[in-house]
C-alpha positions in Angstrom: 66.5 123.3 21.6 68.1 125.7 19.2 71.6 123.5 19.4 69.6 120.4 18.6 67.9 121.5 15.7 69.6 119.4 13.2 70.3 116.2 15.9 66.0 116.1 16.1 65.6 116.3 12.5 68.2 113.6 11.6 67.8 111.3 14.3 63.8 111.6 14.1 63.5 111.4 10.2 66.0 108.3 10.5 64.0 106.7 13.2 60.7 108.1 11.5 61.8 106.3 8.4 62.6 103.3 9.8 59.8 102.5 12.0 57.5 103.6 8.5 59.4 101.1 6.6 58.2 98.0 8.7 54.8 99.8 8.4 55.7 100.1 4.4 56.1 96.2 4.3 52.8 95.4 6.3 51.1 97.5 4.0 52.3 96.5 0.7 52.3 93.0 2.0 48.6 93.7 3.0 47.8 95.5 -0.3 49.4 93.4 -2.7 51.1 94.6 -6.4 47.3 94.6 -7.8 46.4 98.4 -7.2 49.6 99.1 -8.2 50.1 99.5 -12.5 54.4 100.1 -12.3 56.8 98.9 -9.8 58.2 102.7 -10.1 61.8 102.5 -10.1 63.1 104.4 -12.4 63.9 108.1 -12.5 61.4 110.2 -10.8 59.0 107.4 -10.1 60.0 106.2 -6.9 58.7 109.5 -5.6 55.4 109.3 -7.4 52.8 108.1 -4.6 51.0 106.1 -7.6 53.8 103.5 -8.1 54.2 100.8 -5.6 58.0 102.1 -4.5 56.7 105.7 -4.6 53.9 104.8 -2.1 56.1 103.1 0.1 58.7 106.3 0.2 55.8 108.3 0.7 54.8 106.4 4.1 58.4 106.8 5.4 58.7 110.5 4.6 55.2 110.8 6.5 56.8 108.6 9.5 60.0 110.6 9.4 58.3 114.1 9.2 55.4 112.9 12.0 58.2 111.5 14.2 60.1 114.9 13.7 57.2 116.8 15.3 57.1 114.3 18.0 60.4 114.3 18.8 60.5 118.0 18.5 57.6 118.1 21.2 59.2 115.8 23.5 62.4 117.7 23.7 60.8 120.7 24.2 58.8 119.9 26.7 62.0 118.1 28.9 64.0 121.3 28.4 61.1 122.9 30.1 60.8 120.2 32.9 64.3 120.8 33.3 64.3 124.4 33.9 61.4 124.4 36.5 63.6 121.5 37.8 66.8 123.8 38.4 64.7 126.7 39.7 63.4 124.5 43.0 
């Protein structure tokens, strides 16, 4: 697990990411610009969870991060599998 660190937390907050970003577009397809008062695109506002783009970045980074744990988890617990396998 140790050599993997940085695989898991690229390939889970890319894959995190992108599975948030088609739940991003239901959303904000769902939710419609009316809650929102600014698009939030420039400087910091695309990471401000008030502005339309800043609550869609904020659903990815949550996807990314949860999927990170997950991923995490899952790895672990096949390296375990795996040794308990090569002890039989």
């Amino acid at each position: 697990m140790k050599s993997s660190i940085w695989l898991t937390i690229v390939a889970g907050f890319t894959t995190g990411m992108g599975n948030g970003s088609v739940f991003t577009a239901a959303f904000l397809l769902a939710v419609g610009r009316g809650p929102f008062g600014e698009a939030g695109l420039w400087f910091m506002d695309p990471y401000d969870p008030r502005t339309f783009q800043g609550t869609a970045d904020w659903i990815m980074f949550i996807f990314g991060f949860a999927f990170v744990i997950i991923l995490g988890a899952a790895l672990k617990q096949h390296a375990l599998l795996e040794g308990l396998r090569k002890e039989e």
